[in-house]
C-alpha positions in Angstrom: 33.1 3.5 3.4 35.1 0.3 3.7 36.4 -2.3 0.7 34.1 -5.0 -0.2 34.1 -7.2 -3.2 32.5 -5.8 -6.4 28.7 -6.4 -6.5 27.6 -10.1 -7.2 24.2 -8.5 -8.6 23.0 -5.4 -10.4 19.4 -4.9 -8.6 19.0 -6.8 -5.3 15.0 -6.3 -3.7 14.5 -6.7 0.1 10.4 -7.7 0.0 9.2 -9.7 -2.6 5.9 -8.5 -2.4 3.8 -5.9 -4.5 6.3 -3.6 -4.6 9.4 -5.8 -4.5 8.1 -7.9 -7.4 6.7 -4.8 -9.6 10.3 -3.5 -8.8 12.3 -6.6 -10.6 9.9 -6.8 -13.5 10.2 -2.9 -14.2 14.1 -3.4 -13.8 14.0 -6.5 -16.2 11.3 -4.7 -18.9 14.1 -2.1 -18.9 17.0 -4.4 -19.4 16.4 -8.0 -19.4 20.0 -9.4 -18.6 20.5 -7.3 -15.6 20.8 -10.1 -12.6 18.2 -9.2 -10.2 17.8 -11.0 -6.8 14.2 -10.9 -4.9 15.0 -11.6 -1.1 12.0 -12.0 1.6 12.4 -14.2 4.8 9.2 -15.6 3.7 8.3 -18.8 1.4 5.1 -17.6 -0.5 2.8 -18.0 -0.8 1.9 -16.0 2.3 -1.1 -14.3 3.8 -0.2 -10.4 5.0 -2.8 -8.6 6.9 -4.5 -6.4 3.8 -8.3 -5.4 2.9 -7.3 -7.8 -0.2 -8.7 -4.8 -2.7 -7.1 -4.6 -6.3 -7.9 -1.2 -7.5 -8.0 -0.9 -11.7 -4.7 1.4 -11.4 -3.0 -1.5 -10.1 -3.5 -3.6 -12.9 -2.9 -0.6 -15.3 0.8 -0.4 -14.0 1.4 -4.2 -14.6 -0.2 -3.8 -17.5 2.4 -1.5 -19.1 5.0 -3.9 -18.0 3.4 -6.8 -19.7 1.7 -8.5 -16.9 -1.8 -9.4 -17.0 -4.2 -12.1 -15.8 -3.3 -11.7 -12.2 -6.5 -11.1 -11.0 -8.4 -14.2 -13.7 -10.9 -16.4 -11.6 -12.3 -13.6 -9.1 -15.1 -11.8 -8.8 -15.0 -8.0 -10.2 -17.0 -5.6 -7.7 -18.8 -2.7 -9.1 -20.8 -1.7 -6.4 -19.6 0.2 -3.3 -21.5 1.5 0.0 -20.0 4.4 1.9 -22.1 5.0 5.3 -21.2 6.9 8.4 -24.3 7.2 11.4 -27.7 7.8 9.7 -25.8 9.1 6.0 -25.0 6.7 3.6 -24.5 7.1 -0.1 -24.2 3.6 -2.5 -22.5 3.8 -5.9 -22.0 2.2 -8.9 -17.8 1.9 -9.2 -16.7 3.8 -12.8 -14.3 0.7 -13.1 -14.2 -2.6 -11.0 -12.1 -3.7 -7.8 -11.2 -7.1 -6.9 -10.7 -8.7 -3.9 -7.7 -10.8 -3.8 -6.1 -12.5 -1.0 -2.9 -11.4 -0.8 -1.9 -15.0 -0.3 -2.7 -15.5 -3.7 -2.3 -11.8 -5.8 1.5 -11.3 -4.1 2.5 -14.9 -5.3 1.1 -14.9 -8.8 3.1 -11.6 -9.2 6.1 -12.9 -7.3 5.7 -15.5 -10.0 5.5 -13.4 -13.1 9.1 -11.6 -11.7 10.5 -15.0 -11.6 9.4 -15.7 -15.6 10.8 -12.6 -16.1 13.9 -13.6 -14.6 14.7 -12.5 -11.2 16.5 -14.8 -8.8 14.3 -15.4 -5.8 16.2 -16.3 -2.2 15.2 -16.6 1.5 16.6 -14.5 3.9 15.5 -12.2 6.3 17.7 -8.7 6.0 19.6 -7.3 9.2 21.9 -5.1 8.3 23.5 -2.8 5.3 26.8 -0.7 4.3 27.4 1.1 1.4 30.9 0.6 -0.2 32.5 2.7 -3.2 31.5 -0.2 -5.7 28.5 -2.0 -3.7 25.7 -2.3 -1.4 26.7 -5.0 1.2 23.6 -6.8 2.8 24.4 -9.0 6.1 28.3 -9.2 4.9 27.0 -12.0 2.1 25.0 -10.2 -0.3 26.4 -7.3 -3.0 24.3 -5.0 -5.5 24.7 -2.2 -7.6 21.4 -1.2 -6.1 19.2 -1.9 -3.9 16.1 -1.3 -3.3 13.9 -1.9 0.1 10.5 -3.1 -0.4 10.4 -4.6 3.1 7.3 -3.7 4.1 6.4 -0.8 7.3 9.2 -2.4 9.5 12.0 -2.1 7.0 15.2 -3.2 7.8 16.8 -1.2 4.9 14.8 2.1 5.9 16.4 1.6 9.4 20.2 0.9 8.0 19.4 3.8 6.0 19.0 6.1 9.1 16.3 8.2 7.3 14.6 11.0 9.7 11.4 10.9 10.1 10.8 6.9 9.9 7.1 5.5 9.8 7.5 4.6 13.6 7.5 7.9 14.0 4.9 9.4 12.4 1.4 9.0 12.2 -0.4 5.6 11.9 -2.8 3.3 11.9 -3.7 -0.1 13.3 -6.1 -2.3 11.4 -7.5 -5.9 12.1 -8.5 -8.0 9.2 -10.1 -11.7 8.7 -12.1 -13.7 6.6 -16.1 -14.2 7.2 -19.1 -15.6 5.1 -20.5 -12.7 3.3 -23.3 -11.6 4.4 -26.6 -11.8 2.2 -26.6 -7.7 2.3 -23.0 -7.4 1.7 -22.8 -10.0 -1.6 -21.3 -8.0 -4.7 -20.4 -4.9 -2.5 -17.6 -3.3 -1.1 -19.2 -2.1 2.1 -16.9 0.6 4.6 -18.5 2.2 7.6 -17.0 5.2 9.4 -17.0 4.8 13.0 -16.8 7.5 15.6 -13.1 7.1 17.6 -10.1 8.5 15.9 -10.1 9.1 12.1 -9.2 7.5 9.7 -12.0 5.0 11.4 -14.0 2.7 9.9 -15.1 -1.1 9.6 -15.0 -2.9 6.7 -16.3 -6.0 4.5 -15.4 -6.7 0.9 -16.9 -9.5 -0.7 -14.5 -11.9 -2.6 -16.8 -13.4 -4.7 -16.5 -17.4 -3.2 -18.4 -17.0 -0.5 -16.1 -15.8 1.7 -15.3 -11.8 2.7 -12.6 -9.8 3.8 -13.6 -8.5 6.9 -12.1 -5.5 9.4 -11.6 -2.4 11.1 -8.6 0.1 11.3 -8.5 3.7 13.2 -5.9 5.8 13.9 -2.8 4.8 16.1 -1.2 8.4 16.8 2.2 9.7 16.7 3.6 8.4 19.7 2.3 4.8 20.5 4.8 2.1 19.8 4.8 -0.1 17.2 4.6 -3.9 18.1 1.4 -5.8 18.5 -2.2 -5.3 18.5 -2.2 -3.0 21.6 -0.9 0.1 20.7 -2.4 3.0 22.4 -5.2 0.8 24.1 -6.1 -0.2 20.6 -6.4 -4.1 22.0 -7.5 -7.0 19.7 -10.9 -6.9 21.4 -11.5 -3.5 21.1 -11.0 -4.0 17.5 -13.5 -7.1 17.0 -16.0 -5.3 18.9 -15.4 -2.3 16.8 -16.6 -4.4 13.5 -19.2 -6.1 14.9 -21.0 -2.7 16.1 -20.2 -0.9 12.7 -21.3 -4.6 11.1 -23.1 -6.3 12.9 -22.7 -10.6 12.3 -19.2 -9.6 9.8 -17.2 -11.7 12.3 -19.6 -14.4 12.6 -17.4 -17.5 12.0 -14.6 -15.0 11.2 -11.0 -16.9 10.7 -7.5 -15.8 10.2 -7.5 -12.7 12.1 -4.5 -10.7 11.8 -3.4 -6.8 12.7 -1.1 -4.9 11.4 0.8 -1.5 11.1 0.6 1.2 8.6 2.7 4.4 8.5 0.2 7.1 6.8 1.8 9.2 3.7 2.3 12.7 5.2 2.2 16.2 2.7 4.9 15.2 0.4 7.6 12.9 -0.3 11.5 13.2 -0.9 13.2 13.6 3.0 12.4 9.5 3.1 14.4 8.7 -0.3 18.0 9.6 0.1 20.9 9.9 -2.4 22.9 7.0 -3.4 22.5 3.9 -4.2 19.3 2.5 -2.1 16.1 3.0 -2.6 12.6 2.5 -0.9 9.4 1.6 -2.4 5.7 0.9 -1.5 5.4 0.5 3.1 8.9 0.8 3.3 8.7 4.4 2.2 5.7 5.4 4.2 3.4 5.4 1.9 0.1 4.4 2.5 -2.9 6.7 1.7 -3.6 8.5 5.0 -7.7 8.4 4.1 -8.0 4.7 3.1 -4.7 2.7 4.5 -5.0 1.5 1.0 -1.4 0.6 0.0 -1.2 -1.6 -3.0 -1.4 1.4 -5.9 1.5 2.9 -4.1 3.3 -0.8 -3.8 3.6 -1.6 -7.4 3.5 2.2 -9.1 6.6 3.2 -7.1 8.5 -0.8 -6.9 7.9 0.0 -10.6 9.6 3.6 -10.7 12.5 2.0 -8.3 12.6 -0.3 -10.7 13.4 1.5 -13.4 15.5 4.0 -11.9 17.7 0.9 -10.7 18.1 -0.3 -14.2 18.7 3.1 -15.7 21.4 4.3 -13.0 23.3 0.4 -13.6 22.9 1.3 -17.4 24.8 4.5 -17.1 27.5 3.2 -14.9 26.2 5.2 -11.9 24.1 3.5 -9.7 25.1 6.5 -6.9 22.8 8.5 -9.0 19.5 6.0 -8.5 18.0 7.6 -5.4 17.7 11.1 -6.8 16.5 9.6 -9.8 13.7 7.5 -8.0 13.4 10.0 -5.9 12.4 12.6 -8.6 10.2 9.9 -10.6 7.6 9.6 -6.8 7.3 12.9 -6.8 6.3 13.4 -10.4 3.5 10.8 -10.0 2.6 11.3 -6.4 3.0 15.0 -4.5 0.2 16.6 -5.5 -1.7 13.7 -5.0 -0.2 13.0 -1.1 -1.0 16.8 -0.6 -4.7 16.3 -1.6 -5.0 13.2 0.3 -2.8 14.4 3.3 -5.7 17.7 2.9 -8.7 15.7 2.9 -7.0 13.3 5.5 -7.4 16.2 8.4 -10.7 16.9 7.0 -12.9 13.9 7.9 -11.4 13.9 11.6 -14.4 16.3 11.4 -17.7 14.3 11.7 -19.6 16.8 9.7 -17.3 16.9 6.9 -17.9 13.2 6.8 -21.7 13.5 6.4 -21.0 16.0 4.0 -18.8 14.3 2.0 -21.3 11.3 2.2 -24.3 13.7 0.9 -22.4 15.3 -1.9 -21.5 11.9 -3.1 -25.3 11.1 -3.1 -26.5 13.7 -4.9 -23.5 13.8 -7.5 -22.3 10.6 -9.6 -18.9 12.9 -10.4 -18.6 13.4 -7.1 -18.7 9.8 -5.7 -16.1 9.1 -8.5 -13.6 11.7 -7.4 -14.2 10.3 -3.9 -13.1 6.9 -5.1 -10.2 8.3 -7.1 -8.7 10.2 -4.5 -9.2 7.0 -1.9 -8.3 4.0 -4.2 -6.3 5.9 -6.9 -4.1 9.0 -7.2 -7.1 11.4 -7.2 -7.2 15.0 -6.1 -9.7 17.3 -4.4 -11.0 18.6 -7.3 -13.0 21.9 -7.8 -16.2 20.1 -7.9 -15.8 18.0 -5.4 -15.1 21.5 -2.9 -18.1 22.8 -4.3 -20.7 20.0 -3.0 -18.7 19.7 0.2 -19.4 23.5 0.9 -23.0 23.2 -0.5 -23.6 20.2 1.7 -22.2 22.2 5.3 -24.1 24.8 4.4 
C-alpha cells in the first residue's frame, strides 16, 4: 500500500441509487455527524431499465430507518396473474406492490439521504487503492469506507479484483418500456412465462396513470458478453417480438425502451464481499434474485447493512474490520434465502415444474403466497409449498 492523505470522508458511496442511498441513510441513522459523500456520474433524476415494482419489504426497511411516503401518489396493486401456456393461476397479493418509475422512486430516496445529510457529487468512478489510513478514489477522493453501490458494471467490484464477478456468472437480459395499459391488464401485475431459456417471461405492470411497465427478460448464460442488447443472439427485436407474443398489443405505442444486464444471485454469498475496508451492496454484489431479476429488496436491505457496518467499523476506529462485518450481516439476512431461490431457480428451467407450480398456487392461497415471498421477498421453499408441487407432478 502506498501514502495518501488521511481520509476527507468517513463513508463515501459509489451509486446513488436504491442501494447507495439506503446505504447513507443507514450510515447517518447510526451516527448522524459522520460526513458521508453519495457519488453517481448521473444527475437524477434518471430513468434505469427496471420492472418499476416496489415490493412491501422495501418500504419495511426504509421504514425502520425513518423513511416513509416514498411511494405517496401511486397506485397500490393487489392483484397478480401468473400464466405459463394453457395454466394460469390469479391471486389476490397478501400485501400490495407499487409500481414506481425508477425515475421517480431512486430520486425521492436519493432525496431523503440528502435531508439526512449526505453530500451528493458527480462523478463517474474509474479507479481505487487502498492505503493504511484511506480508500483513494480516482487520486481525488478519500474515505474511511467505501462502499460500491454502482450498479452490475461496478467499477469498485472490478478495482476490487473479486473472483467470480457478475460478468462471469450467470445472467439475464431484460427489455423494459412504457405502454397504455391494457383494459385486461388495469390493476394487475400480469407475468407470463415463455418457452426459451429460463428465467423467461414477459411482463406488464400497471402503474396506476394510465401508463404500464412493459417487458421481457430470459436468460443470457455464462459465457455471452456483457455489452448491448445482443448478447447471445438475444437482439432487441427478438426481445419485442418476445412481449408481443406472450402479450399481445403490450408494446402498442410502447416508449422508452431500454435493456439491461443482471448478474443472477448464485447459492450463497461471502467470496464477492472481501475483507477491509470496501464494501458492495445491492447489483454491485450480484445480487439479483435468479427467479424474478427482482433487485430492489436486495438494493436497499443490504445498502442498509453496508450502511451500518460502515458506521459501526468508523465508530470503533477500524474501518479494516467493515467488510467482514457486512459481510457477516448479508449472510444472516440472505443465505438461506439465495439457497432457496438459487433451488427453485434450476427448478422452473423444467416446463412441468412450471405448470406445477402454477396449479399448486391455484388450488392453495398459502401457496400462491409463499410463491410471491420467495420471488418479491426473502421467502423460502417451504414444506408446503414441496408438498403441492409433488402433488401437482403427480
Amino acid at each position: 500500500m502506498s501514502a495518501a492523505p488521511e481520509a476527507g470522508w468517513d463513508v463515501v458511496i459509489c451509486g446513488a441509487g436504491p442501494a447507495g442511498s439506503a446505504a447513507a441513510l443507514a450510515a447517518l441513522d447510526r451516527a448522524p455527524d459522520l460526513r458521508v459523500l453519495l457519488v453517481d456520474r448521473a444527475t437524477f433524476p434518471r430513468d434505469k431499465c427496471c420492472g418499476d415494482g416496489i415490493a412491501p419489504h422495501v418500504l419495511d426497511v426504509l421504514g425502520g430507518l425513518g423513511v416513509r411516503g416514498l411511494v405517496d401518489g401511486w397506485t397500490p396493486l393487489r392483484r397478480l396473474d401468473l400464466s405459463h401456456g394453457d395454466q394460469g393461476v390469479e391471486g389476490r397479493l397478501a400485501r400490495p406492490v407499487w409500481v414506481v418509475p425508477r425515475e421517480v422512486f431512486d430520486a425521492r430516496l436519493l432525496g431523503r439521504a440528502v435531508l439526512a445529510g449526505a453530500d451528493v457529487t458527480r462523478h463517474r468512478v474509474r479507479r481505487l487503492r487502498t492505503t493504511q489510513d484511506a480508500v483513494v478514489l480516482d487520486e481525488t477522493i478519500t474515505a474511511r469506507v467505501v462502499i460500491g453501490a454502482d450498479g452490475a458494471h461496478s467499477a469498485v467490484r472490478e478495482a476490487l479484483g473479486v473472483l467470480g464477478t457478475p460478468r462471469h456468472g450467470r445472467h439475464a437480459l431484460a427489455l423494459r418500456g412504457y405502454a397504455p395499459t391494457t383494459a385486461v391488464h388495469v390493476g394487475r401485475q400480469v407475468i407470463r412465462f415463455g418457452d426459451r431459456p429460463q428465467p423467461s417471461y414477459a411482463w406488464a405492470f400497471d402503474r396506476g396513470d394510465g401508463l404500464s411497465n412493459v417487458g421481457y427478460g430470459e436468460l443470457a448464460g455464462p459465457s455471452a458478453p456483457t455489452g448491448a442488447a445482443g448478447t447471445a443472439g438475444l437482439s432487441r427485436e427478438l426481445l419485442l417480438s418476445e412481449l408481443e407474443r406472450l402479450l399481445p398489443g403490450s408494446t402498442r405505442d410502447g416508449t422508452a425502451w431500454r435493456a439491461h444486464h443482471l448478474p443472477l444471485s448464485g447459492w450463497g454469498w461471502g467470496a464477492q464481499q472481501p475483507d477491509g475496508p470496501v464494501l458492495l451492496a445491492g447489483d454491485a454484489a450480484g445480487l439479483v434474485n435468479p427467479m424474478t431479476g427482482e433487485g430492489i429488496f436486495y438494493a436497499v436491505a443490504t445498502g442498509a447493512l453496508a450502511g451500518r457496518a460502515a458506521a459501526n467499523a468508523v465508530i470503533a476506529g477500524r474501518p479494516q474490520d467493515a467488510g467482514a462485518r457486512h459481510r457477516g450481516a448479508v449472510r444472516g439476512l440472505l443465505q438461506r434465502h439465495l439457497r432457496h431461490t438459487w433451488s427453485a431457480s434450476r427448478l422452473i428451467r423444467v416446463p412441468r415444474v412450471v405448470d406445477a407450480g402454477i396449479r399448486a398456487a391455484r388450488r392453495d392461497q398459502r401457496v400462491f403466497d409463499d410463491l410471491v415471498e420467495l420471488g418479491l421477498g426473502d421467502g423460502l421453499i417451504t414444506p408446503r409449498l414441496v408438498a403441492q408441487l409433488v402433488r401437482s407432478l403427480g
